[in-house]
C-alpha positions in Angstrom: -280.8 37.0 7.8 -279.7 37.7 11.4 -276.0 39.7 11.7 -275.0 35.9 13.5 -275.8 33.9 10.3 -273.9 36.6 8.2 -271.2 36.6 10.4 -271.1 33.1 10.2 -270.9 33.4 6.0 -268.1 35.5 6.4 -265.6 33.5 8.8 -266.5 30.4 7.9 -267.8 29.5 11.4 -269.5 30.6 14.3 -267.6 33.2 16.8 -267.5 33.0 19.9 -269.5 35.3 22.9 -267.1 36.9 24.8 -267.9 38.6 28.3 -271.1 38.5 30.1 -273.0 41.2 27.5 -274.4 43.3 30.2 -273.1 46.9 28.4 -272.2 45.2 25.1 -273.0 41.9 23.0 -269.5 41.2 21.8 -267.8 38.1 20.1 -264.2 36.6 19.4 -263.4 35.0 16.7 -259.7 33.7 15.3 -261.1 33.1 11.5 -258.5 35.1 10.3 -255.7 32.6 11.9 -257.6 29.6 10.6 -257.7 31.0 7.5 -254.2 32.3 7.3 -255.4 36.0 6.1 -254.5 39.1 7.0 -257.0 40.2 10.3 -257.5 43.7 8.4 -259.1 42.3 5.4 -261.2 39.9 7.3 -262.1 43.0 9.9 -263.5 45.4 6.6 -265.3 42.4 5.6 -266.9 41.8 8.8 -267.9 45.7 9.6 -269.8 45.6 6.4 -272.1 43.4 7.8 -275.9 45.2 8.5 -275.7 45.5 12.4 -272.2 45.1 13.2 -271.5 48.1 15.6 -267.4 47.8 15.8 -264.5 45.1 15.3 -261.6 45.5 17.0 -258.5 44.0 15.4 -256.2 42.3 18.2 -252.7 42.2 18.3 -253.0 38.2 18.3 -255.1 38.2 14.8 -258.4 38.2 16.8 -261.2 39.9 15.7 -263.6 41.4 18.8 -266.7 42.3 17.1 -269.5 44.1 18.9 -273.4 43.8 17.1 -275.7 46.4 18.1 -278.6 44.3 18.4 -278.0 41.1 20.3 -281.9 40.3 20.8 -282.2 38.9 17.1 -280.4 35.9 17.8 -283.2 34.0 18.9 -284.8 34.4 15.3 -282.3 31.9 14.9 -282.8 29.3 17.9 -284.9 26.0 16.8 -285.8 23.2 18.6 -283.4 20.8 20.3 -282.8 17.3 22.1 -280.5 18.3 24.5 -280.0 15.0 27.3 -281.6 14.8 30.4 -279.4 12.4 32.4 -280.1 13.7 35.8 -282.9 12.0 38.4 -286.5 13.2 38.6 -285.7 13.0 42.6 -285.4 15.3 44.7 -287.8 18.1 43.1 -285.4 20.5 44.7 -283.2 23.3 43.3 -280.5 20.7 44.9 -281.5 18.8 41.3 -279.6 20.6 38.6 -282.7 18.1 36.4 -285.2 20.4 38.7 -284.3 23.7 37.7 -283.4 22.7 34.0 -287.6 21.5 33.8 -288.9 23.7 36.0 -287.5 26.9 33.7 -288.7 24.7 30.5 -292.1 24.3 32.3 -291.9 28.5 32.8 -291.0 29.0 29.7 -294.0 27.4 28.2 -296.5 29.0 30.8 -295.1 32.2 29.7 -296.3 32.3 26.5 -299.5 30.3 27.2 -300.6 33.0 29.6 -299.2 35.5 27.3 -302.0 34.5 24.7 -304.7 34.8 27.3 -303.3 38.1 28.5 -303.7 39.2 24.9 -300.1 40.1 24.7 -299.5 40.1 20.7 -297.3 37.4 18.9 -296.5 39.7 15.9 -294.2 42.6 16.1 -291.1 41.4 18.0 -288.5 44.2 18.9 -285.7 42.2 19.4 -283.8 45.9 20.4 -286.2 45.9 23.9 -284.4 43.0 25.1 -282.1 45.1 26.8 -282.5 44.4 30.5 -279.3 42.8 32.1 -280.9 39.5 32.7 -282.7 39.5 29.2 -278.7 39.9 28.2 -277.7 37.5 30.6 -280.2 34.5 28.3 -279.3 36.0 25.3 -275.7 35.6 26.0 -275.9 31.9 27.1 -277.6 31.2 23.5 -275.2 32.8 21.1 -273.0 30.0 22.4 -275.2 27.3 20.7 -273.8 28.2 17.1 -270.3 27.7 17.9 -271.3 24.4 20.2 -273.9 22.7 17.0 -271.0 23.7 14.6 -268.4 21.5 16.6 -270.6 19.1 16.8 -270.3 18.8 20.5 -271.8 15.0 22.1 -270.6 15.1 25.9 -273.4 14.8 27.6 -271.7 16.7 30.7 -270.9 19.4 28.6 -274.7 19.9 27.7 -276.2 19.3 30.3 -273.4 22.1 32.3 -275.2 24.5 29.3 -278.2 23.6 29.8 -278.3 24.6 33.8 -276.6 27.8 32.8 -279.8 28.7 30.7 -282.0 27.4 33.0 -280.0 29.6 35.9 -279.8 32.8 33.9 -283.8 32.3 32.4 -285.0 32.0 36.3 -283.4 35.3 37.5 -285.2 37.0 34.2 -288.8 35.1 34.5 -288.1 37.0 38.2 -286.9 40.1 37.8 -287.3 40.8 33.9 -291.4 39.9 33.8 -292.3 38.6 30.1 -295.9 39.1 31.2 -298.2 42.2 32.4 -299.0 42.7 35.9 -302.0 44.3 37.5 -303.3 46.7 34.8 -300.6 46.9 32.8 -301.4 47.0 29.6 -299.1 44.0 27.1 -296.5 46.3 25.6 -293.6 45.5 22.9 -291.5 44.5 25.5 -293.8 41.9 26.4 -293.6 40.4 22.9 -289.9 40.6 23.2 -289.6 38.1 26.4 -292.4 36.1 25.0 -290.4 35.2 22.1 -287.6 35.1 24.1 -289.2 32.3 26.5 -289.9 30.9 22.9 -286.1 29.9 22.5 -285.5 29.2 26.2 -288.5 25.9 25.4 -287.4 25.2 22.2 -283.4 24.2 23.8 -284.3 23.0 27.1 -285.6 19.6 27.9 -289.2 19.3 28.9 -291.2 19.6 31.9 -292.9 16.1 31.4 -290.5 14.5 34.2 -291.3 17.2 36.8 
């Protein structure tokens, strides 16, 4: 069990990602309010949990809890139906629908090429996805707890989430590679985007309209 789905145990619902997680994977969460407890108890209960690195108790009964490992989420992520209401024309970064495909259509290279570059499935290090823009994707899918949990239906409202993943996954298939290059030799870190691209297919519509 990821420190998320304990978390989650614990509150009674998902919390929420706060900042953009580039120096720390923090989250919010007003469980203590909703419950009507006192924030202290809730807080010891929460820094019990396996990979919790610090709550902070805020004067507003918030609890700001840091995890020291923010990579594991994705053990969590399945697959999804979010909607695609956008046109298949232009094929242009103009088209939010283009850039939403076209990063579910990297994603899926990724780890196809990964498995003819040898790079290994098993042993996933969720701790090497530390690179900003590895953050940056990791913090745009600890939202989708919070978002399945409320049950959220607006299509605009998905389909705003789903170009933010598609955004922040471009900049790391760029400038975070999941793949060797040259004579590089596949590496844990490797394995760590691979399964990261892994999540970014399984939420993102499909490439089939591109």
């Amino acid at each position: 069990m990821t420190p998320e789905q304990r978390l989650v145990e614990v509150l009674g619902e998902p919390p929420a990602p706060e900042g953009t997680w580039e120096r720390e994977a923090a989250y919010l969460s007003a469980a203590a309010r909703r419950l009507g407890v006192p924030a202290h108890g809730l807080a010891a209960r929460v820094r019990a949990v396996e990979g919790v690195a610090a709550v902070e108790e805020r004067p507003n009964g918030f609890l700001r809890i840091v995890v020291e490992v923010p990579g594991r989420l994705v053990e969590t992520v399945g697959p999804l139906s979010l909607p695609d209401p956008w046109p298949d024309f232009p094929r242009t970064w103009d088209n939010p629908g283009f850039a939403v495909r076209y990063a579910h259509a990297r994603a899926v290279a990724v780890r196809r090429r990964a498995r003819d570059l040898g790079v290994p499935e098993e042993g996933f290090r969720p701790e090497l996805l530390r690179d900003p823009r590895d953050r940056a994707v990791l913090r745009v899918l600890a939202e989708l707890p919070g978002r399945l949990a409320k049950g959220e239906r607006a299509e605009r409202a998905w389909s705003a989430y789903a170009v933010r993943l598609a955004t922040a996954y471009h900049d790391a298939y760029e400038l975070a590679p999941a793949l060797p290059v040259g004579d590089e030799e596949p590496s844990p870190l490797h394995t760590a985007r691979v399964r990261l691209a892994r999540a970014v297919e399984d939420v993102l519509p499909g490439p089939d309209r591109l």
